[in-house]
N, C-alpha and C positions, 0 to 999 in steps of 0.2 A: 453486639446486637442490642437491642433497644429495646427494654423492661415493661412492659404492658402492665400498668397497675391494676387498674380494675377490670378482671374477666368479665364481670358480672353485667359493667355497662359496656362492654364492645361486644358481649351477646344482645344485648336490649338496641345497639346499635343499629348490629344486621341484621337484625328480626325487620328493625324498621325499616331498613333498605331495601330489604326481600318483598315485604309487604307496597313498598312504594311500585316495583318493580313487577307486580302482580296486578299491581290497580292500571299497569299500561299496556299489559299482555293477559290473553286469556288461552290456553290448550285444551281442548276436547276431543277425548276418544269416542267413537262412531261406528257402526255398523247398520249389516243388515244379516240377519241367522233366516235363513227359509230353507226346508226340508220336504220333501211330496214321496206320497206310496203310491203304487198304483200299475197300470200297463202300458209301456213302451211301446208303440209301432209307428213305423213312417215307412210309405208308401215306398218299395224297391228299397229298403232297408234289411233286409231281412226278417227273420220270425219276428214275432212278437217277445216280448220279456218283462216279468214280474222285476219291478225295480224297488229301490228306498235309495233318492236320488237327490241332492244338494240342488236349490238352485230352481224353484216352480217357477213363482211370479215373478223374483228377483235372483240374480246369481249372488251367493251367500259373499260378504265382504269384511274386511275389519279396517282401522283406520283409526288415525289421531292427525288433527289439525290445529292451526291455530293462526291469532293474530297479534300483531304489537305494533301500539298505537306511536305512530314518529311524528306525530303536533303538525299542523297546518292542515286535516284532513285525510294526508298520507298516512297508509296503513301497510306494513311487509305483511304479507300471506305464507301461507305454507301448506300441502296437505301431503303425509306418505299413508296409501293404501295396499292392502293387499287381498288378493281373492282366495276360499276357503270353501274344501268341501267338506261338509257336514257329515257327510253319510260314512267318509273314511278318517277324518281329519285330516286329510294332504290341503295344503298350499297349493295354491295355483288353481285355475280351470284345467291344467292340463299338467302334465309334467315337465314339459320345458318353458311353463312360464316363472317369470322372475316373482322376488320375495315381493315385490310393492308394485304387482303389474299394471292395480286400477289408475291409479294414482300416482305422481310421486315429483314433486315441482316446488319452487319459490317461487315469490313473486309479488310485485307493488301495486296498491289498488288505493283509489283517491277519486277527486274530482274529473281528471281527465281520462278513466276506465282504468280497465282492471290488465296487466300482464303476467302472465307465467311465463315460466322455462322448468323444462324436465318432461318427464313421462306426462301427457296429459290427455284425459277423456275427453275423446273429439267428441266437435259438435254432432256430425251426420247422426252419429249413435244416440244422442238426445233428442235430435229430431226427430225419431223413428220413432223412441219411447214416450214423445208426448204426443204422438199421431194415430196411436189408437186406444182402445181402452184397457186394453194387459199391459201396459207400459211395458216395463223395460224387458221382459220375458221373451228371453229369445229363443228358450224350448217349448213353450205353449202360445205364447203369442204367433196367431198367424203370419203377419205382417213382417215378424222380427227376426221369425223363423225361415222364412223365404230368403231373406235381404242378408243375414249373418250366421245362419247356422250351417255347419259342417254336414250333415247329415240330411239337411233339405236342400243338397245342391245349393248355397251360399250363390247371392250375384253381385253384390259388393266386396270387392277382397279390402284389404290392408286391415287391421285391428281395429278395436273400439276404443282404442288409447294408442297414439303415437308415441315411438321413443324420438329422442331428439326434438323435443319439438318448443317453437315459441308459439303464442298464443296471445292476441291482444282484443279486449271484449270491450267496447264501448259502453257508457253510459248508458240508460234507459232515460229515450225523450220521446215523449208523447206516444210510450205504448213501444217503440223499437226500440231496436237493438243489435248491431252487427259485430258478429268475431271472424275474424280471420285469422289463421292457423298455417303453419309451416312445420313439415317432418322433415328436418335436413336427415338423407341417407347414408351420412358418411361413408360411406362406398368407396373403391377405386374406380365407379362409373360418375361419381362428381354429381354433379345436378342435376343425371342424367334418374338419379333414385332420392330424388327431393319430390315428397309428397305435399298439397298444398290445398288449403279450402278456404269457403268462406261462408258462412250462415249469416241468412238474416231473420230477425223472429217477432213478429207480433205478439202483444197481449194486454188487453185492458177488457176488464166486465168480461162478459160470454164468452168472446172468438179469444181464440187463439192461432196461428198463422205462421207459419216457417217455409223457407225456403231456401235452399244448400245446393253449390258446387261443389266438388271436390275432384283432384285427380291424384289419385295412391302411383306411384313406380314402384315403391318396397314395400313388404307386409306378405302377410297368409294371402295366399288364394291365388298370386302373380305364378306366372311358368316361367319366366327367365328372367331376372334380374340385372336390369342396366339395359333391354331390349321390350319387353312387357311393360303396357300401362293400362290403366282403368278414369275414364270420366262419368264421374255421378251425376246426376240432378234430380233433386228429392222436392217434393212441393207438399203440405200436411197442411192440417186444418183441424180444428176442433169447435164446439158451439154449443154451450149450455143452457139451454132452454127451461132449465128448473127439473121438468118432468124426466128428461132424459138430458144425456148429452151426447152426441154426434159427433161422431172422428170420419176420415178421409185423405187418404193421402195417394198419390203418384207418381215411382222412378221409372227412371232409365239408366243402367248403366251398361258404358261400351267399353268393350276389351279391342284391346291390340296384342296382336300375337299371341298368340292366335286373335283373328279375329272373332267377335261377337256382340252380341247385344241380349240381356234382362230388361225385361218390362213387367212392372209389379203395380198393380192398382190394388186399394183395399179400402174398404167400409167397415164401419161398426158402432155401437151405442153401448153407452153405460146405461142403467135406469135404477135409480133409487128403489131399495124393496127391504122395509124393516130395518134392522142394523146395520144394511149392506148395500151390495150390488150385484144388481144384472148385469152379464157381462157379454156380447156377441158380436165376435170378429169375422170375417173373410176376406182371404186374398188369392191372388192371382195372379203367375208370373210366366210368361211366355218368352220362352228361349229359342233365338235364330245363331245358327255358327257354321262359318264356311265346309261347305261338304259335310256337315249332317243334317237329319232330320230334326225339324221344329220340335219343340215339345211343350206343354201346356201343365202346369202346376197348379192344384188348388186346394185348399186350407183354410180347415172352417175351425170355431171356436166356442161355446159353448158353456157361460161357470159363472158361479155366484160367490162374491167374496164377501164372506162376513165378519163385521169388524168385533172382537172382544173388548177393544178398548183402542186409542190410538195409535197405540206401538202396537197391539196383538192383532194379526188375521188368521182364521181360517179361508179356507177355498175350496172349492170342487171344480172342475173344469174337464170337459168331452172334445175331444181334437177328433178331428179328423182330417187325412191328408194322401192327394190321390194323384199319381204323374199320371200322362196320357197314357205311357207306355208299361203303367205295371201297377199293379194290385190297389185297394184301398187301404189305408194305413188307419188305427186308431188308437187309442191314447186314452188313458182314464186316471187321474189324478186329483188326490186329496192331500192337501199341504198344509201348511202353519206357517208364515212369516211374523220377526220379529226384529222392531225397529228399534235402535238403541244410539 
């Protein structure tokens, strides 16, 4: 073996290596901590109920990512996330979700756009949250709450994160930008449970503009697996006029096998007030399916979110939410989100 004389400089060495090797990679841990008190109802959900519930404005998350620079513009990416409830400390939104449900992907990003592979937050689900003014809030946002929540009859099925999945996001030129996205199913049904979309999304000054196909065969919300599919198409808008800002957006999604059809239209405006925001959403989701009766959803939204500082919000927010066929549903929630 070969005698190492001076310890002193092969530590002075690799200090420097390490340091070299840091100036070309950077890793940051990330979240989001949101927690809300308040009263639980949704229209034909049952009683009402005094909650302290993870997840107002934003579903609570943790996370570390990062990049390292490979010379010519090429950049390898990386993000694993995971979801978190506040109110008990459990993992996951639910109990059979995975350790790194939000996230969880590599991938190379440079001149020619960005690609992932792994677990990745589909687009539709960001087109929803930048289409009204509760962003991404899929228990108080009207719009979010119609389109992906369990409890308001959901009309989009598969996840808001596909497993398997590749994802390739072009460049921004003059304002656009398109991804398209594939969930291979690995199934014994073959390509028969390959989920597959495509987003395309404006944005320069005031407007902002998206517009999404998607069709789910595997995920939540399907009845048979390898025979059941669902086609999305999502159209949203947004337009900051200073005074206020303006959202709007409109799907459709159709089921096979069963047959059916969701149609969800929704309006709302932000409006600057003191350290915060006005906040007032409505939506509206009419459901046709063979051999039942039509039925008509709608969900209104109501809250002011006031900023402490960049990362800190408080909130307050008034739901309401009413099926054709059964009671009025309401909802009263005071929250804290905090960004890290």
């Amino acid at each position: 073996m070969k005698k190492i004389g001076n310890p002193a400089a092969l530590a002075l060495l690799l200090a420097g290596a390490a340091g070299a090797a840091s100036a070309q990679s950077s890793v940051q841990v990330y979240g989001v901590l949101d927690m809300w008190a308040g009263r639980s109802e949704t229209s034909a959900g049952g009683p009402a109920s005094s909650v302290v519930n993870s997840g107002g404005l934003q579903t609570s998350y943790w996370g570390f990512g990062g990049t390292e620079d490979l010379g010519t513009g090429l950049k390898a990416i990386f993000a694993v996330e995971g979801y978190i409830q506040l109110d008990t400390g459990a993992g996951g939104r639910t109990p059979t979700d995975a350790l790194f449900a939000r996230n969880a992907y590599v991938g190379l990003q440079g001149a020619a756009g960005e690609i992932k592979i792994g677990r990745v937050l589909n687009p539709l689900f960001v087109a929803t949250a930048q289409s009204n003014p509760f962003g991404g809030s899929i228990r108080l946002a009207p719009l979010l709450a119609q389109v992906w929540s369990i409890p308001m009859s959901r009309t989009v099925y598969g996840d808001t994160s596909w497993d398997n999945a590749i994802s390739y996001t072009t460049p921004v030129s003059g304002g656009f930008k398109l991804a398209t996205y594939v969930g291979l199913g690995e199934t014994k049904f073959g390509t028969r449970t390959n989920n597959v979309g495509s987003t395309v999304s404006y944005e320069q000054g005031p407007l902002m503009a998206t517009l999404t196909a998607q069709r789910v065969r595997v995920g939540p919300g399907l009845a048979t697996i390898g025979q059941s599919e669902q086609k999305t198409y999502f159209a949203g808008a947004s337009y900051n006029f200073g005074v206020a800002k303006l959202f709007a957006s409109w799907d459709t999604a159709n089921n096979r096998a069963p047959d059916g059809k969701g149609k969800t239209a929704q309006a709302g405006v932000s409006v600057p007030s003191g350290p915060g925001n006005i906040l007032l959403s409505w939506a509206q989701t009419r459901n046709t399916a063979a051999g039942l009766a039509d039925t008509r959803r709608d969900t209104g939204a109501l809250g002011y979110d006031y900023f402490l500082s960049k990362r800190t919000e408080l909130y307050a927010i008034l739901q309401t939410d009413k099926l054709s066929t059964a009671n009025l549903g309401k909802t009263y929630a005071v929250g804290m989100r905090l960004k890290y």
